[in-house]
C-alpha positions in Angstrom: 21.3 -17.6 -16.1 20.5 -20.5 -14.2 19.8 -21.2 -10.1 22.9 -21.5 -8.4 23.5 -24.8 -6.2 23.7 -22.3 -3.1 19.8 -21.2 -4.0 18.8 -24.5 -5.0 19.7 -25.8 -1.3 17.3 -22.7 0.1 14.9 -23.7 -2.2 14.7 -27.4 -1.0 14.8 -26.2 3.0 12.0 -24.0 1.9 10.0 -27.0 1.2 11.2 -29.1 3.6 10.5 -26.3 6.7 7.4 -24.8 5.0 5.0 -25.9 7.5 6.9 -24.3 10.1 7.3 -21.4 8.4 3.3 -21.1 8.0 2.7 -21.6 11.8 5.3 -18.9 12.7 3.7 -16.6 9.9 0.2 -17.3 11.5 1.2 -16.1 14.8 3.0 -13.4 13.8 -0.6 -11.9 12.0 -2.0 -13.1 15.6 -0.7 -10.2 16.9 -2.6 -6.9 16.3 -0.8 -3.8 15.1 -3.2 -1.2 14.2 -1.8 2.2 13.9 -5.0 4.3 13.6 -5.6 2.8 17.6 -2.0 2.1 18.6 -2.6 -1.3 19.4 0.0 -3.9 19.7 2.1 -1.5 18.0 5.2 -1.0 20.3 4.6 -4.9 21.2 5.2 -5.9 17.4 8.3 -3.4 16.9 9.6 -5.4 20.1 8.6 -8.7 18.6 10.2 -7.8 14.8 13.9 -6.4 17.2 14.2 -9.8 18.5 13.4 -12.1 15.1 16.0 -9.9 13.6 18.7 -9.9 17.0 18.0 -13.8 16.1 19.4 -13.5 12.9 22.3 -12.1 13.9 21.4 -8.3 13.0 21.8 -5.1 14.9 18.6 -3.4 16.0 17.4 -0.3 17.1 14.0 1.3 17.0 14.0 4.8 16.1 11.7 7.5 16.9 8.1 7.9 18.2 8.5 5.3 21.0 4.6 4.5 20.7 5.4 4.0 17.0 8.6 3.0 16.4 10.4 2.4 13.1 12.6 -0.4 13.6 16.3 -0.1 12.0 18.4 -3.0 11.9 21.6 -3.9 9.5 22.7 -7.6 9.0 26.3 -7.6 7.9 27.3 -10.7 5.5 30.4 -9.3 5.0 29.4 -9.5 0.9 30.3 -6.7 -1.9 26.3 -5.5 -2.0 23.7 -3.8 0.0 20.5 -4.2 -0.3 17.7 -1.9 1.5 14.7 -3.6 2.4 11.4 -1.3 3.1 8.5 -2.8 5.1 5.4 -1.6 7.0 4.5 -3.7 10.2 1.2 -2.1 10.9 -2.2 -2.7 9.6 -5.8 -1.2 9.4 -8.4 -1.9 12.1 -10.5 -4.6 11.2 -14.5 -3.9 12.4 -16.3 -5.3 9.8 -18.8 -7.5 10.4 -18.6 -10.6 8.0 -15.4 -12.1 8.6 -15.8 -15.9 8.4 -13.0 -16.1 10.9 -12.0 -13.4 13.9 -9.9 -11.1 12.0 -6.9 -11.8 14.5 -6.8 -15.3 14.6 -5.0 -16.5 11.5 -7.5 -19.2 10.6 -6.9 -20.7 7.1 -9.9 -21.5 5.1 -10.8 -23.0 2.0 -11.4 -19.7 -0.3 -13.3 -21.0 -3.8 -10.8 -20.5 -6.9 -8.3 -20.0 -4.7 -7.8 -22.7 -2.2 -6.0 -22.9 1.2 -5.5 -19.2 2.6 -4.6 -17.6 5.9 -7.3 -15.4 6.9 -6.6 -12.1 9.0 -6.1 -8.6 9.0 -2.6 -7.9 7.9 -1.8 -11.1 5.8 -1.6 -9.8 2.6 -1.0 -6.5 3.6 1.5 -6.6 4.4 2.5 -8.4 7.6 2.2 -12.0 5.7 5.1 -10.2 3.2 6.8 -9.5 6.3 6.9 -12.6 8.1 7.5 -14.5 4.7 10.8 -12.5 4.3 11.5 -13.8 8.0 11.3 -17.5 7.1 13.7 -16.9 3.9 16.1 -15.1 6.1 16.2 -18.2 9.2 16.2 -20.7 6.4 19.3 -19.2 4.8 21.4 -18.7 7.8 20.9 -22.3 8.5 21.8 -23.7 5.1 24.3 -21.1 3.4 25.8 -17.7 3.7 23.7 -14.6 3.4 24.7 -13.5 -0.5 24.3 -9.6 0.6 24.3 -7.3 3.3 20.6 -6.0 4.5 19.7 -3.0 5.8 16.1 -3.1 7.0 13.6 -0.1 7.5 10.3 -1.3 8.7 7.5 1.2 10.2 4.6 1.0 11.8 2.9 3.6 10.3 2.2 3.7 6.8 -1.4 3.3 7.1 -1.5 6.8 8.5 0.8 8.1 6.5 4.4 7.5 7.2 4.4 10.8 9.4 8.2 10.0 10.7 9.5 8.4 7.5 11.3 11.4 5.4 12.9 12.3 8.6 14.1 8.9 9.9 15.6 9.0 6.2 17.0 12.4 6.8 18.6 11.4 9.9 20.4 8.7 8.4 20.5 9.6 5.0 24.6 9.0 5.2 24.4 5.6 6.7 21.8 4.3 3.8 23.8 3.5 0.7 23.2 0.5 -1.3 22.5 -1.4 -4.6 18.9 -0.4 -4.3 15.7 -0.2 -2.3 13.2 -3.2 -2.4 9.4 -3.3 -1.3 8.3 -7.2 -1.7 4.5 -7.9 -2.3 2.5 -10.4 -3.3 1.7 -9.5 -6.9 0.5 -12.6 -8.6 -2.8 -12.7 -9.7 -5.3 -15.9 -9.4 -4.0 -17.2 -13.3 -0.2 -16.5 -11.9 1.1 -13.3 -14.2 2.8 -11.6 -11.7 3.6 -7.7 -11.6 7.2 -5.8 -11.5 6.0 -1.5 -10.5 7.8 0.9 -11.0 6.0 3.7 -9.5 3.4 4.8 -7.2 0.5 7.8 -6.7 0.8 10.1 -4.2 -2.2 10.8 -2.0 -3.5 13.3 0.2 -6.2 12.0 3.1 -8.6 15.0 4.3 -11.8 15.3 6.6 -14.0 17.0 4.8 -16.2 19.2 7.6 -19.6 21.0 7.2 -21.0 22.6 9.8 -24.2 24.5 10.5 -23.7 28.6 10.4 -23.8 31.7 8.1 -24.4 29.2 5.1 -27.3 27.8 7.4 -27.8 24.7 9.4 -28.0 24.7 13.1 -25.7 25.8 15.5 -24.6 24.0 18.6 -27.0 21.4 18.5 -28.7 19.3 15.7 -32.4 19.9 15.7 -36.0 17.9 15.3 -35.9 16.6 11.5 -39.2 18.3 10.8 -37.4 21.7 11.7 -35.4 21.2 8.0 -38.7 22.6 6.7 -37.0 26.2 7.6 -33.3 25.2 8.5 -31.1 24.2 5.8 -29.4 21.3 5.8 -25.2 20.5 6.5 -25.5 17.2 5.1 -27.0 18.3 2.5 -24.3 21.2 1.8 -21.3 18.6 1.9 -23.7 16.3 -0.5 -23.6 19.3 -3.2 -20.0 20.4 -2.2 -18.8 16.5 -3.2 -21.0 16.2 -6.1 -19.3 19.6 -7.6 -15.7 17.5 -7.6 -16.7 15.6 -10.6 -19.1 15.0 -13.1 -21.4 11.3 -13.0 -18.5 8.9 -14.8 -16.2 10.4 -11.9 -14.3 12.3 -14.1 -12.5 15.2 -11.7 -14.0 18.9 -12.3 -11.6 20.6 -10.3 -10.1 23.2 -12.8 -6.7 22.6 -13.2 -5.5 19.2 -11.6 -5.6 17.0 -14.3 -3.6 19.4 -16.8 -1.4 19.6 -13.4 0.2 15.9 -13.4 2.6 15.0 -16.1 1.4 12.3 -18.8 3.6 9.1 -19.8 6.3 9.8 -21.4 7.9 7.8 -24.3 9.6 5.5 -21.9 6.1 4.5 -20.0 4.0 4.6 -23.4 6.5 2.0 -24.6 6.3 -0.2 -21.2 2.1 0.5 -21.3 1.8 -0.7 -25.0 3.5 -3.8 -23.6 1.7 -4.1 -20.5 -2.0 -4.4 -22.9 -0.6 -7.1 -24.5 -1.0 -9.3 -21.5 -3.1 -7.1 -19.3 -6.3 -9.3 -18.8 -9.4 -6.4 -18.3 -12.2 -9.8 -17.1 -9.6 -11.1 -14.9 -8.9 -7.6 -13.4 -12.7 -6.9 -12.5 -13.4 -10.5 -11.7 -10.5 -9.9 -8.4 -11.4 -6.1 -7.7 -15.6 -8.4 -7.8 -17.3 -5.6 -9.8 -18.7 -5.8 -13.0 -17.4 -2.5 -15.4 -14.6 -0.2 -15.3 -16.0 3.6 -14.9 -14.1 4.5 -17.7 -15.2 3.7 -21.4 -12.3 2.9 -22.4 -10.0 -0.2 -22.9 -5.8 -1.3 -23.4 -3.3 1.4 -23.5 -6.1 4.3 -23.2 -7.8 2.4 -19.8 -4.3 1.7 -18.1 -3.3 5.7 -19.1 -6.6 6.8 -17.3 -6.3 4.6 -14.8 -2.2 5.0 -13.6 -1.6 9.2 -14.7 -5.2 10.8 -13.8 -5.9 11.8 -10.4 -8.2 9.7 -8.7 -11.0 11.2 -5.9 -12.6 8.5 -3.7 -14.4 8.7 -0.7 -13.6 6.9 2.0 -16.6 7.6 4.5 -19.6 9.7 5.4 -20.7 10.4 8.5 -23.7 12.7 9.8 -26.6 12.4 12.0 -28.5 9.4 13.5 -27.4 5.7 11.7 -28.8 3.3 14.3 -31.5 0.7 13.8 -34.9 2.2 13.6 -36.6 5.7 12.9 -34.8 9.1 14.5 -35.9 12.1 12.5 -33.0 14.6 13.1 -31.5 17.7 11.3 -27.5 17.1 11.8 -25.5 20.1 13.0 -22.0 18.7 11.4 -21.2 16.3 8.3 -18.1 15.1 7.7 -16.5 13.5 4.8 -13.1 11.3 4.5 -11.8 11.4 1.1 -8.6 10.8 -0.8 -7.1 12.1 -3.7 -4.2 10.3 -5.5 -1.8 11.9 -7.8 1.1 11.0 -10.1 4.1 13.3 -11.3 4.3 16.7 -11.4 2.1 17.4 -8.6 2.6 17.8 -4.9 0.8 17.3 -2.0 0.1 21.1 -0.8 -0.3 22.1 -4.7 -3.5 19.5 -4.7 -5.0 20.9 -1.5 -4.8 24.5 -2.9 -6.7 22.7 -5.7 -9.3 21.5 -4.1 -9.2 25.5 -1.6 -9.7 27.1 -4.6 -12.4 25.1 -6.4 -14.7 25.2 -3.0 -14.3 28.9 -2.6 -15.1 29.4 -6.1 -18.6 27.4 -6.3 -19.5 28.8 -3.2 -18.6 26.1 -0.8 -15.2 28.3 1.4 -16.8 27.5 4.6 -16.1 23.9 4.3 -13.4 23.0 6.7 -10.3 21.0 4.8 -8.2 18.8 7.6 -5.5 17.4 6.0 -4.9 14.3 7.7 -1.5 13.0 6.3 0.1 12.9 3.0 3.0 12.2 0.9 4.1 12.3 -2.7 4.7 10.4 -5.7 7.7 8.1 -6.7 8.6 7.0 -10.0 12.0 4.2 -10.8 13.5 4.2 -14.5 13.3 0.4 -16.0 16.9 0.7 -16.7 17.8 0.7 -13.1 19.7 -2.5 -12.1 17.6 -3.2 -9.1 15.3 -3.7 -11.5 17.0 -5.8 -14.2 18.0 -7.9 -11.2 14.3 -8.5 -9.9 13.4 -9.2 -13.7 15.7 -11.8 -13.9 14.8 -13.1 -10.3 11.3 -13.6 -12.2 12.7 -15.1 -15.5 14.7 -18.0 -12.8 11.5 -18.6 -11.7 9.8 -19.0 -16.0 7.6 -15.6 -15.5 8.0 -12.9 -17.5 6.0 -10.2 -15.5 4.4 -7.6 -16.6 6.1 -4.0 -15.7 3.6 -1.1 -14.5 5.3 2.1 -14.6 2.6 3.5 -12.4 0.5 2.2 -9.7 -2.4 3.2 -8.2 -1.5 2.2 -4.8 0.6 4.7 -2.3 3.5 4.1 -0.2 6.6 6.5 1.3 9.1 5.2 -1.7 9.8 9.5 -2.5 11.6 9.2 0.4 14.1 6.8 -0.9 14.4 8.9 -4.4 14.5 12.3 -3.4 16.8 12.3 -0.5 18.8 9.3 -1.0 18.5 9.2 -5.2 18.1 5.4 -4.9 15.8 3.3 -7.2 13.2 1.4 -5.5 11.3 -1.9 -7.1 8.2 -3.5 -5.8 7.4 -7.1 -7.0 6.8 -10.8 -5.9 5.4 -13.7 -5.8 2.5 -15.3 -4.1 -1.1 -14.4 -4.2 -3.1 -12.1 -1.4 -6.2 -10.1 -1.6 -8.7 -8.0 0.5 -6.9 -5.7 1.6 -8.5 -2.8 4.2 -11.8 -4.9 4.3 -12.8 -8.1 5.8 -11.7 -11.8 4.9 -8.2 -10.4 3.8 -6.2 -13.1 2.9 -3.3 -14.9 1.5 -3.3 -18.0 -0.3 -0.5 -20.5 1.5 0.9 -22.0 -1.8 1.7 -18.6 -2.5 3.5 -17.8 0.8 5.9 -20.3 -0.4 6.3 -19.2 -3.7 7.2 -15.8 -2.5 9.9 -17.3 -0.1 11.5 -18.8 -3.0 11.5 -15.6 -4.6 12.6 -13.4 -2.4 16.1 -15.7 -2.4 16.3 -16.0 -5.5 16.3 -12.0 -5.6 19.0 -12.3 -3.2 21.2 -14.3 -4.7 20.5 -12.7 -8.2 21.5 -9.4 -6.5 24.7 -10.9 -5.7 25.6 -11.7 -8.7 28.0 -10.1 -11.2 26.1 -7.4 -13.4 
């Protein structure tokens, strides 16, 4: 299969406009959108209607008007539809060390990687976002759009998607198509690209312990020398977490790893692949640690790593944290965690887990505030979304390397279970950071992902 002279033409205004392009991108991620606060949210949902009433779409948002998902459909008039899933929000960004205000879209020099954008939001997933803009303007003024487009695009997904299953619901007979896509930049610094398949599910909870009959004080915390007869709620949560796994972070709550389904034939096949090119330095070098917790390496490390549960926690928070010296004997300790989980399991089926554990060791006074959630999602490699993306990658010389799993989360169950639609997650272009400071995308890789996402286009258009 070879580029068509219709994409070839894309390509080259691509190039020619890409400056442009990178100064629209930049003030796009100039605005903030941070769903955990609300802010800028409505204001970007506005801003994303009109780029798309520009391109000739129809718009709507839908739903929470604070939050809105924004729904448009642009019509080419062509034999396929394609659905098109994107997230517009981003997390709040109060780190300390950025080398630029996390808002402004600065682009910096990074070492080993060169000229990137940095802000909160460019490489997740905003910079994805905008990039898909740019392909969409440059098309419309050098060809015909190859398919039709039906864009979903929320501004909650860092908070977990709470309207998402039911704006799908809502509209589930107005969404057919070929199949759903969720662009990314997925190329790593030596430029092997990724094609997923699938993703965890995750539950977030607030983990709560207060002072009462378990002891601790009530009401109020207390003088730190008063722990000499009052026992301790920081202390309690401490052993409570430590009792969820063993030191290697192997999970100890009885039941949930026998719970999720383990690869079938299919993924063994695809994961035996996947450690032929599957680069463990290179991994650790861009996650900057030194050592996987696992003992373990190829097929048996990427098995661990994509099908076991996976606790992490997010945050701890309890007593006095200021500068200086405040002895104090905290009332109340709370703990954000997450738990992520593959097939088989559901989202209520791990909380009861994690009930049932606590009020076995001793620990049922612990408070568990689930704070959103949704499930696994899982695409078969024979779908022709995918075979179209694959050879999307092969016009552009890269054979990428499929993950059936993924250890990331996003509301692609939504997609399967109600609609039974396939939904691939790929591209080009390099990003990083994401969720602390100095995210970033590199700008070479903006434009490789513009190329891309045409070129899946106009594959997609194509004859089977």
């Amino acid at each position: 299969m070879k580029k068509s002279a219709s994409l070839e033409k894309v390509h080259a205004a691509i190039d020619q406009d890409f400056d442009r392009h990178l100064d629209k991108c930049r003030a796009f991620l100039k605005l903030k959108s941070v769903s955990v606060t609300g802010e800028g949210i409505r204001e970007t949902a506005e801003r994303i209607k009109d780029i798309l009433t520009d391109l000739g779409a129809h718009v709507s948002l839908w739903g929470n008007p604070s939050f809105p998902i924004v729904y448009s459909r642009l019509n080419a008039d062509a034999e396929k539809t394609l659905i098109i899933y994107g997230m517009y929000d981003v997390q709040p960004a109060e780190e300390r060390n950025w080398i630029s205000p996390p808002f402004e879209a600065e682009i910096h020099n990074l070492k080993g990687v060169g000229p990137c954008v940095i802000a909160r939001g460019a490489y997740n997933s905003k910079g994805v976002l905008y990039g898909l803009f740019n392909v969409l303007e440059t098309i419309k003024a050098t060809d015909t759009l190859p398919v039709n487009l039906i864009f979903i695009i929320e501004g909650e997904e860092e908070v977990g998607s709470p309207q998402f299953e039911s704006f799908i619901r809502t509209h589930r007979d107005e969404l057919r198509g070929f199949g759903v896509v969720d662009f990314d930049f997925l190329q790593d610094l030596k430029g092997k690209v990724a094609l997923l398949l699938g993703l965890k599910g995750i539950v977030c909870m607030d983990l709560v312990c207060r002072g009462g009959q378990s002891g601790g004080p009530i009401g109020t915390s207390l003088h730190g020398s008063d722990s000499a007869w009052v026992a301790s709620p920081v202390w309690r949560l401490i052993h409570a977490l430590s009792s969820l796994t063993d030191r290697k972070e192997n999970i100890k709550i009885a039941g949930l790893n026998e719970a999720v389904a383990p690869p079938d034939k299919k993924d063994l096949k695809l994961l035996k692949n996947l450690s032929k090119t599957f680069d463990e330095t290179a991994f650790l070098k861009e996650m900057k640690s030194l050592c996987f917790k696992y003992d373990r390496s190829g097929v048996e490390l990427l098995k661990k790593g994509l099908y076991s549960p996976i606790i992490n926690i997010n945050g701890f928070k309890a007593g006095y944290t200021g500068s200086g010296t405040k002895t104090v004997l905290p009332r109340k300790a709370i703990a954000k965690i997450d738990i992520r989980f593959g097939p088989n399991l559901e989202p209520e089926q791990v909380v009861e887990y994690l009930k049932t554990h606590f009020n076995g060791r001793g620990y049922a006074d612990i408070e568990i505030i689930v704070r959103d959630a949704y499930t696994w999602a899982k695409t078969d490699f024979s779908e022709r979304i995918v075979q179209k993306m694959l050879q999307a990658y092969r016009l552009h010389n890269i054979e990428p390397e499929v993950w059936p799993m993924s250890t990331f989360a996003a509301p692609h169950f939504a997609f399967q279970r109600v609609l039974d639609m396939p939904v691939v997650c790929g591209g080009l272009g390099h990003g990083g950071r994401a969720h602390v400071s100095n995210e970033y995308m590199s700008v070479a890789g903006l434009k490789d992902f513009e190329k891309f996402v045409a070129t899946l286009l106009y594959t997609v258009a194509t004859e089977d």
